[in-house]
N, CA, C and O atoms as CSV, one atom per row, in Angstrom:
chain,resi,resn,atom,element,x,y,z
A,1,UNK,N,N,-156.467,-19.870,46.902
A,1,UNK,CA,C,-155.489,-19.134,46.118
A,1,UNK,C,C,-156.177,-17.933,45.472
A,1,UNK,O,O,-157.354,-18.031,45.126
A,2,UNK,N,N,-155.431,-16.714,45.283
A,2,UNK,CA,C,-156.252,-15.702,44.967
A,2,UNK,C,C,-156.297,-15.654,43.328
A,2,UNK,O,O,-155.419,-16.269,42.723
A,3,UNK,N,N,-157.178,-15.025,42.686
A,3,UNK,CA,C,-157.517,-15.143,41.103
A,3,UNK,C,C,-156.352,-14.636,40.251
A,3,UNK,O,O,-155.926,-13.492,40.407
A,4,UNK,N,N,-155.873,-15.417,39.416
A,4,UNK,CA,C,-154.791,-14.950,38.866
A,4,UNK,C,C,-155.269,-14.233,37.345
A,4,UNK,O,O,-156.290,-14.512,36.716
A,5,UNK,N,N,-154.460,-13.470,37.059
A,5,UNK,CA,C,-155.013,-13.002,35.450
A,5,UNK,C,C,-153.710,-12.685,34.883
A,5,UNK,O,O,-152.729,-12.518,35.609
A,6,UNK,N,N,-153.658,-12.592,33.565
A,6,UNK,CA,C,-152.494,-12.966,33.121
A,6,UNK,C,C,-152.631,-11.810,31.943
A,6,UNK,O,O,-153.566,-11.443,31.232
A,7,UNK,N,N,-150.458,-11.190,32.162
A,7,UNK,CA,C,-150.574,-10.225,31.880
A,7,UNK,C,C,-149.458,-10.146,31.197
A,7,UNK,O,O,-148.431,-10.441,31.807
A,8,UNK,N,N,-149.319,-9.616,29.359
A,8,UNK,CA,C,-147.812,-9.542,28.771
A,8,UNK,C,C,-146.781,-8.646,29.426
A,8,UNK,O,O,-147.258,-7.962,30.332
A,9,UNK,N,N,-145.715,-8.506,29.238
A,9,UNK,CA,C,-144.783,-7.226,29.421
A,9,UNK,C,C,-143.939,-7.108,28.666
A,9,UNK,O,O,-143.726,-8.072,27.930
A,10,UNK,N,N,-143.210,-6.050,28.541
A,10,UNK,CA,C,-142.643,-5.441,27.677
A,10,UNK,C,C,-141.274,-5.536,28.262
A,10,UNK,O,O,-141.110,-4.336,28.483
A,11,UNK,N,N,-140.368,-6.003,28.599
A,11,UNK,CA,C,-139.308,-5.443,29.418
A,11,UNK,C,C,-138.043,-4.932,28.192
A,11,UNK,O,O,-138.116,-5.154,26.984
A,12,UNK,N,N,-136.881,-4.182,28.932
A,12,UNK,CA,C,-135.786,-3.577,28.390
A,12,UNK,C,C,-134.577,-4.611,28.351
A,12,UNK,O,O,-134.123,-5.027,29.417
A,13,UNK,N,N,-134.079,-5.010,27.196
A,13,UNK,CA,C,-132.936,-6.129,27.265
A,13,UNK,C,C,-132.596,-6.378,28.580
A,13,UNK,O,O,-132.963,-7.409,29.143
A,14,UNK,N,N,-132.048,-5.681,29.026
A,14,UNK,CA,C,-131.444,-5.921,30.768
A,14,UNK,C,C,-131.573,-6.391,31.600
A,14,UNK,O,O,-130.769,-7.073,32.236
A,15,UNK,N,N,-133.535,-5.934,31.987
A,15,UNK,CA,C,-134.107,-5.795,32.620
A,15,UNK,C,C,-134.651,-7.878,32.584
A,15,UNK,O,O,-134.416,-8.774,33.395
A,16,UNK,N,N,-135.469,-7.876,31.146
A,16,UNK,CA,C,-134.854,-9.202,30.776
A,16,UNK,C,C,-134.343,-10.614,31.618
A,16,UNK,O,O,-134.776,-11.332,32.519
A,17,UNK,N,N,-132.907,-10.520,30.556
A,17,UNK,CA,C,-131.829,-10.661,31.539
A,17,UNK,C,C,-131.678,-11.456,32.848
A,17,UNK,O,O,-131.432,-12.628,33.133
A,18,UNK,N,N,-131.978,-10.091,33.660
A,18,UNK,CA,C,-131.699,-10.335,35.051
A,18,UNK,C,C,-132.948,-11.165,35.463
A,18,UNK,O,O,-132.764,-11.904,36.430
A,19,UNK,N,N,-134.275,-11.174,34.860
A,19,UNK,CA,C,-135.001,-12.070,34.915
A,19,UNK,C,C,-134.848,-13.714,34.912
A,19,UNK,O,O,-134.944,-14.634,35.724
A,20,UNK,N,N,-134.551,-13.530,33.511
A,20,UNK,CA,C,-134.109,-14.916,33.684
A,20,UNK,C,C,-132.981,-15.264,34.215
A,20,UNK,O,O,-132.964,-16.445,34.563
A,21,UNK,N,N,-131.714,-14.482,34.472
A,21,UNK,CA,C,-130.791,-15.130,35.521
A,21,UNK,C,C,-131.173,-15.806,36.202
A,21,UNK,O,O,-130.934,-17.011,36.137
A,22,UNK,N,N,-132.078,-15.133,37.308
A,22,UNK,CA,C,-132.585,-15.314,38.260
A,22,UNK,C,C,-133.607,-16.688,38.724
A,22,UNK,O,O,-133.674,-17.332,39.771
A,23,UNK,N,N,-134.305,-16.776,37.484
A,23,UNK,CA,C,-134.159,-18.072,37.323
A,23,UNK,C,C,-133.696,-18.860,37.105
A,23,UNK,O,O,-133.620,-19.674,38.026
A,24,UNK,N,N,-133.009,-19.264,35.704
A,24,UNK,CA,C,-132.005,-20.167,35.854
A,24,UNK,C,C,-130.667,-20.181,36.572
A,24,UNK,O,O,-129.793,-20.881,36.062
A,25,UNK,N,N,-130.319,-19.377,37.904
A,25,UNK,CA,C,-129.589,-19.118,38.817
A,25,UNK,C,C,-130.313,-20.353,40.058
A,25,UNK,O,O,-129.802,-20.997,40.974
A,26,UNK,N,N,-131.645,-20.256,39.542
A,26,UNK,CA,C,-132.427,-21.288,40.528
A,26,UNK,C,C,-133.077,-20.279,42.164
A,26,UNK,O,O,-133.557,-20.799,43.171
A,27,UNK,N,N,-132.929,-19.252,41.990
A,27,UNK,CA,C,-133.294,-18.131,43.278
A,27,UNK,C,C,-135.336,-18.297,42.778
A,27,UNK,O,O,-136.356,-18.102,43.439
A,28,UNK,N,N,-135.180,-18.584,41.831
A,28,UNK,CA,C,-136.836,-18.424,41.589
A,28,UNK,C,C,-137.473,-19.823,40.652
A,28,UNK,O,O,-136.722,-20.589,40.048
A,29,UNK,N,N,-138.666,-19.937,40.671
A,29,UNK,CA,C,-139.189,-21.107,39.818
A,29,UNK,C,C,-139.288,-20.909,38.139
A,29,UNK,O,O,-139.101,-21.592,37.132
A,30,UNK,N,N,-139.790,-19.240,38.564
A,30,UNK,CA,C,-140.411,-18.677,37.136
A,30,UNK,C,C,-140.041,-17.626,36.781
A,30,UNK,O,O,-139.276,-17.392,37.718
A,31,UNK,N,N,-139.960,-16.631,36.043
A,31,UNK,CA,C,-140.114,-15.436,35.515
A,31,UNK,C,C,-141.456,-14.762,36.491
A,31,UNK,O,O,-141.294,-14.195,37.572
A,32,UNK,N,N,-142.459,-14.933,35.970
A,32,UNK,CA,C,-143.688,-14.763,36.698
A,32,UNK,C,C,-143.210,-14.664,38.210
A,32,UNK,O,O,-143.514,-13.538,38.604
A,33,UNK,N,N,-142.536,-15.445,39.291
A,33,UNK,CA,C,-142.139,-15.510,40.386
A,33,UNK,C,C,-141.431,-14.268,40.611
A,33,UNK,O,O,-141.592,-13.743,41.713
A,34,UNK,N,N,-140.783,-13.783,39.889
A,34,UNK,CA,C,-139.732,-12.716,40.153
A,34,UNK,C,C,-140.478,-11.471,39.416
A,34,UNK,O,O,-139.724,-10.509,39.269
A,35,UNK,N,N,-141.819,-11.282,38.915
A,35,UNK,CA,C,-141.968,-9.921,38.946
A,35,UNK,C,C,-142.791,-10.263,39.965
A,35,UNK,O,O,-142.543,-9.618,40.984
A,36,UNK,N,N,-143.822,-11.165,40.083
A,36,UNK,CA,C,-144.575,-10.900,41.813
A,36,UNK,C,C,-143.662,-10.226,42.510
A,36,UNK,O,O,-143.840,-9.024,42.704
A,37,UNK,N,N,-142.745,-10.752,42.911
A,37,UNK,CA,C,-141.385,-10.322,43.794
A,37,UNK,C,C,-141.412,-8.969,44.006
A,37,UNK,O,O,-141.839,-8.367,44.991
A,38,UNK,N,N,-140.674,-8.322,42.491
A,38,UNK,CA,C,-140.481,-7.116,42.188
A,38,UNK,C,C,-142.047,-6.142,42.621
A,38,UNK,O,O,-141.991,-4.989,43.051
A,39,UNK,N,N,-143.350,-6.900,42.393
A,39,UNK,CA,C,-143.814,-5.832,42.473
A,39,UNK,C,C,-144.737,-5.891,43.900
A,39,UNK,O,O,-145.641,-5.058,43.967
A,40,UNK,N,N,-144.582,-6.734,44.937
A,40,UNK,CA,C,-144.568,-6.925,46.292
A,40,UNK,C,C,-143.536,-5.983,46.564
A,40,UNK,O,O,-144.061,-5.501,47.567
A,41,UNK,N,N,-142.617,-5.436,46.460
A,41,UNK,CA,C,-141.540,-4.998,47.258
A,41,UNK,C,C,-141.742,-3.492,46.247
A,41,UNK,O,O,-141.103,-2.515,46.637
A,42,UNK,N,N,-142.529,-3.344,45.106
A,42,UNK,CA,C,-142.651,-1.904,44.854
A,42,UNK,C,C,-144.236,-1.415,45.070
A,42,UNK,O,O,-144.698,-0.423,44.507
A,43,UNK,N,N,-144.823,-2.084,45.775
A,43,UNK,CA,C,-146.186,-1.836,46.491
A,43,UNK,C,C,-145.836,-1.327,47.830
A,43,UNK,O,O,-146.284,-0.252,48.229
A,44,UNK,N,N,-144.882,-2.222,48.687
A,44,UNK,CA,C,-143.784,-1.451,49.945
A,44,UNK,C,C,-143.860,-0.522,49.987
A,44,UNK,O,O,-144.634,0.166,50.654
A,45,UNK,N,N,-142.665,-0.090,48.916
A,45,UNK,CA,C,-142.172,1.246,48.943
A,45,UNK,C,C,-142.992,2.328,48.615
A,45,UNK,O,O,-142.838,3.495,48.973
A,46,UNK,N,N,-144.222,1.678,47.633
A,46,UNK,CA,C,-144.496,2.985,47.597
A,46,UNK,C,C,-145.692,3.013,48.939
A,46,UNK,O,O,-146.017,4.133,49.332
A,47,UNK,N,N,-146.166,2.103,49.447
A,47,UNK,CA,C,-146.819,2.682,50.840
A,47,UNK,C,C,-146.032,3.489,52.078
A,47,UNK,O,O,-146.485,4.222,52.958
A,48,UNK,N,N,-144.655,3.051,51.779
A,48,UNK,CA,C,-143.424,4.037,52.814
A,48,UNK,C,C,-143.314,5.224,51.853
A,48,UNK,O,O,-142.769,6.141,52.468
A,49,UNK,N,N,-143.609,5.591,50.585
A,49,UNK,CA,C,-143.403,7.128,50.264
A,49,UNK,C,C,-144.925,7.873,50.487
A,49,UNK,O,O,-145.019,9.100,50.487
A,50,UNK,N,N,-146.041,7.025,50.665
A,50,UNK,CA,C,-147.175,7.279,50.605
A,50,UNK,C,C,-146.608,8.516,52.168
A,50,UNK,O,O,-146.231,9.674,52.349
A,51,UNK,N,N,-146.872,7.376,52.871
A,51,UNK,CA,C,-146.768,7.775,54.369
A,51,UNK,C,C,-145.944,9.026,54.851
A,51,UNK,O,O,-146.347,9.862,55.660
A,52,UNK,N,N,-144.668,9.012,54.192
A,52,UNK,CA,C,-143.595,9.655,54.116
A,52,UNK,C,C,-144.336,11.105,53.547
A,52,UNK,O,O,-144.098,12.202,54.052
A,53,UNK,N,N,-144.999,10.953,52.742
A,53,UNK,CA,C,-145.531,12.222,52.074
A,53,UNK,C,C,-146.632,13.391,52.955
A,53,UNK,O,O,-146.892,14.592,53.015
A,54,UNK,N,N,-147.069,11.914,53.618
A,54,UNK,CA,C,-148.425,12.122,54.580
A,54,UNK,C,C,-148.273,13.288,55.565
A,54,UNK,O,O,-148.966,14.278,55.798
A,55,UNK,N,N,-146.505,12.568,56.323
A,55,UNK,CA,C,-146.232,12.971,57.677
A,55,UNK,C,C,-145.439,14.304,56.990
A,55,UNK,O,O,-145.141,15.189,57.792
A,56,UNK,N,N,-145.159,14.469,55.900
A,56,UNK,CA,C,-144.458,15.775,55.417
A,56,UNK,C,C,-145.269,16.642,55.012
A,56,UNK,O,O,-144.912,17.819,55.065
A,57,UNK,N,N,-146.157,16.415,54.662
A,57,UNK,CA,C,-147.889,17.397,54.456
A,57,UNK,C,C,-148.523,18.129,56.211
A,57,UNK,O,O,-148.932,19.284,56.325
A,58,UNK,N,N,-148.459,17.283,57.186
A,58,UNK,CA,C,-148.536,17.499,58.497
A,58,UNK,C,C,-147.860,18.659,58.946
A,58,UNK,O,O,-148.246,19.720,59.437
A,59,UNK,N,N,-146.410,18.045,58.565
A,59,UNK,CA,C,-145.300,19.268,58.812
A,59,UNK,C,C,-145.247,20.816,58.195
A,59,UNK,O,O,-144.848,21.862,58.708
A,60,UNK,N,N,-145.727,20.574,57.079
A,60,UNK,CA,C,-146.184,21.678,55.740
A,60,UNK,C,C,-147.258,22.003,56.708
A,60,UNK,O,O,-147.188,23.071,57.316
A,61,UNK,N,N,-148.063,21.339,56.874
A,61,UNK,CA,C,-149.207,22.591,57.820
A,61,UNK,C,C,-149.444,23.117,58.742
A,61,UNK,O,O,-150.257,24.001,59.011
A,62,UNK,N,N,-148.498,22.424,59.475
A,62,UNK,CA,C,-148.417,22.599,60.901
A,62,UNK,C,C,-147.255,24.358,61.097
A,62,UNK,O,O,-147.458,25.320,61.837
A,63,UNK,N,N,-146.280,24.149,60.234
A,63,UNK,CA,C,-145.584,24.927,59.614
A,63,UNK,C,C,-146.373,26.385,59.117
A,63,UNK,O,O,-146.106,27.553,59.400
A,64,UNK,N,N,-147.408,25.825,58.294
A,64,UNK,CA,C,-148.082,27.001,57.899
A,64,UNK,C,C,-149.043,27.531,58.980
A,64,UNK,O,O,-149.087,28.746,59.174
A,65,UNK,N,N,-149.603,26.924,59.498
A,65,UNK,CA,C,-150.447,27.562,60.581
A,65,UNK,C,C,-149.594,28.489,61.744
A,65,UNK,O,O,-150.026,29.442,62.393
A,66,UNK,N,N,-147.900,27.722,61.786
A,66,UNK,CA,C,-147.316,28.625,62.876
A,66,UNK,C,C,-147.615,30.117,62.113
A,66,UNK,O,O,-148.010,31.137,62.676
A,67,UNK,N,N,-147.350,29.969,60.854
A,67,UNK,CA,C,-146.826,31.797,60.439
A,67,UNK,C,C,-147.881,32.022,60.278
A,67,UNK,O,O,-148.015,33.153,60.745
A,68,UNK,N,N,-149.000,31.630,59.828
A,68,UNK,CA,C,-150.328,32.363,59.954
A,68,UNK,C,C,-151.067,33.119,61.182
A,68,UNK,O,O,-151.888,34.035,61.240
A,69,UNK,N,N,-150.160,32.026,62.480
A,69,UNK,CA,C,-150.546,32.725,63.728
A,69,UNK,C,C,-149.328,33.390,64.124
A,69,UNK,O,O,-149.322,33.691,65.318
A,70,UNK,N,N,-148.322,33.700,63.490
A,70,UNK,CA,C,-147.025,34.540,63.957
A,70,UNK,C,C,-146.082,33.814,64.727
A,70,UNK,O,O,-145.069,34.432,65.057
A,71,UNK,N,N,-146.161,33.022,64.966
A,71,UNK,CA,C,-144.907,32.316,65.663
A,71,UNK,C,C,-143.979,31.746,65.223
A,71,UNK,O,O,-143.677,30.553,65.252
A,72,UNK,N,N,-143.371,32.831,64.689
A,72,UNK,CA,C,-141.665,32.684,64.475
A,72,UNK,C,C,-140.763,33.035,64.891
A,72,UNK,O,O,-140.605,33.970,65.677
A,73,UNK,N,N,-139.743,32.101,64.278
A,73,UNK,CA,C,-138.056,32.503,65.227
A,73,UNK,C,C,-137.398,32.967,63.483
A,73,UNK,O,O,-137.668,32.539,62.361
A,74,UNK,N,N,-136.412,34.068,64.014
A,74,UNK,CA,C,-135.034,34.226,63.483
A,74,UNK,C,C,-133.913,33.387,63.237
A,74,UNK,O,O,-133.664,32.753,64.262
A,75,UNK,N,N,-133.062,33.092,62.224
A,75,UNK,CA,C,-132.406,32.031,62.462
A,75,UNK,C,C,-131.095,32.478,61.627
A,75,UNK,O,O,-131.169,32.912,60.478
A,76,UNK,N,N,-130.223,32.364,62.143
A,76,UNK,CA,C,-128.636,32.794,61.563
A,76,UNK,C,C,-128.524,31.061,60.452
A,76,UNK,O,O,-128.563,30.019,61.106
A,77,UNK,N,N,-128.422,30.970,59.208
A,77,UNK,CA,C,-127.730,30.004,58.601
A,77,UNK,C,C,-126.533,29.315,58.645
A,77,UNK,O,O,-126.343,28.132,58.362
A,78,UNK,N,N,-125.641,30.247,59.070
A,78,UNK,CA,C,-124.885,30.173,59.674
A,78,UNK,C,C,-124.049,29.324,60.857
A,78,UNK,O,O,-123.046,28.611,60.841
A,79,UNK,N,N,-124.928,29.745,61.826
A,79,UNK,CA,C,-125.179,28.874,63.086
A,79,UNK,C,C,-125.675,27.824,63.111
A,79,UNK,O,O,-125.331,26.998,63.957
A,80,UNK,N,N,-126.529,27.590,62.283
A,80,UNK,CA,C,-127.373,25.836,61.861
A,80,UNK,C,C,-126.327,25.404,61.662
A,80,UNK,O,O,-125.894,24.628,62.514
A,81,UNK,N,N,-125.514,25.696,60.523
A,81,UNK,CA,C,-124.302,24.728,59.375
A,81,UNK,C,C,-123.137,24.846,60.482
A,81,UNK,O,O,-122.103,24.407,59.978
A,82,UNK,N,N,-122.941,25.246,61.703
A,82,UNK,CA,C,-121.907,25.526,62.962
A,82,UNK,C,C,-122.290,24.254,63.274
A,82,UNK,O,O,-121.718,23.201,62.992
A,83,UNK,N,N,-123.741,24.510,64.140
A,83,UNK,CA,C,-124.325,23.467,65.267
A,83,UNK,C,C,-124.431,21.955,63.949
A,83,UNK,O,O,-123.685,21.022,64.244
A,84,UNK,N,N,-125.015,21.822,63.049
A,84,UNK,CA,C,-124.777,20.913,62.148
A,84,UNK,C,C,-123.258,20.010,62.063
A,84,UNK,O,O,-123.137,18.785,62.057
A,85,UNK,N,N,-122.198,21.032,62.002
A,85,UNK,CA,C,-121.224,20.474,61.550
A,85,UNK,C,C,-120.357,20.006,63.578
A,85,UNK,O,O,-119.278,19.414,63.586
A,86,UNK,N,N,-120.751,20.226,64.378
A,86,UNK,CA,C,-120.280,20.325,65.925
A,86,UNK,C,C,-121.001,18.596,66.020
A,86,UNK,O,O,-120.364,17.615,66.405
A,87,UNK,N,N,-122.440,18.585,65.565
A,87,UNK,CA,C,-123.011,17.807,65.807
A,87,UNK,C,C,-122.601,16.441,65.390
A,87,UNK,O,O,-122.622,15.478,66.156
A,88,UNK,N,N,-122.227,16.393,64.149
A,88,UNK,CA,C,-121.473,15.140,63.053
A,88,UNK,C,C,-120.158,14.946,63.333
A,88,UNK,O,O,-119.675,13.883,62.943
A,89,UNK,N,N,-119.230,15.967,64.107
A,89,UNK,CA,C,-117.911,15.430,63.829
A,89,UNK,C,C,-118.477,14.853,65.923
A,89,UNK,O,O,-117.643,14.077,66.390
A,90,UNK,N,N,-119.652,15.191,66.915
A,90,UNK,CA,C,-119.617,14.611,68.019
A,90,UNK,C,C,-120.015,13.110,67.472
A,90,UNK,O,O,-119.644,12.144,68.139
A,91,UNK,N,N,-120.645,12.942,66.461
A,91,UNK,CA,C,-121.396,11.461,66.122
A,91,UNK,C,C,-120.396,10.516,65.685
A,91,UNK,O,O,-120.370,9.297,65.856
A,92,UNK,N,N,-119.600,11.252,65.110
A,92,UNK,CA,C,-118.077,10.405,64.379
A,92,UNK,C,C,-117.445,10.145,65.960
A,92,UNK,O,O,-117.078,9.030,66.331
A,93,UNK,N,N,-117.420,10.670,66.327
A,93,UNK,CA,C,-116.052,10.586,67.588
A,93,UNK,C,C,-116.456,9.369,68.669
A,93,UNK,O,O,-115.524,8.763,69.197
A,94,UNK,N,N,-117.850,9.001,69.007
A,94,UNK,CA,C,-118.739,8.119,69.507
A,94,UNK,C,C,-118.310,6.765,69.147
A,94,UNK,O,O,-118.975,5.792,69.501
């Protein structure tokens, strides 16, 4: 079993609450059980925004290196929010 250390918190009435619902709802043993929970599933997310950030930094440079070496296009706004909106009402109709 891995080393446990033990830690107060502070929570917001609510927040609370839904804690102990949750236990005495019987979904959990403990209090303690349900922030592991909570913070297994906000270690997740934040490795999917990590990543998310990663592959959008890529794009940011990859981006910047086009215009540094000149390779760009022109682009009507216009025509995006056309082809955009052609595109969503073909996805609805599917």
């Amino acid at each position: 079993m891995a080393e446990i250390e033990r830690l107060t918190i502070t929570l917001p009435a609510a927040m609370a609450a839904a804690v102990k619902g949750a236990v005495a709802g019987g979904d959990y043993a403990s209090s303690s059980e349900v922030i592991r929970e909570a913070l297994r599933d906000w270690a997740v997310k934040r490795a999917l925004q990590r990543q998310e950030f990663a592959s959008l930094k890529v794009d940011i440079d990859r981006g910047m290196a086009d215009l540094a070496e000149g390779r760009l296009t022109d682009f009507d706004a216009d025509r995006i929010a056309e082809r955009g909106k052609a595109l969503s009402t073909r996805s609805r109709s599917v």
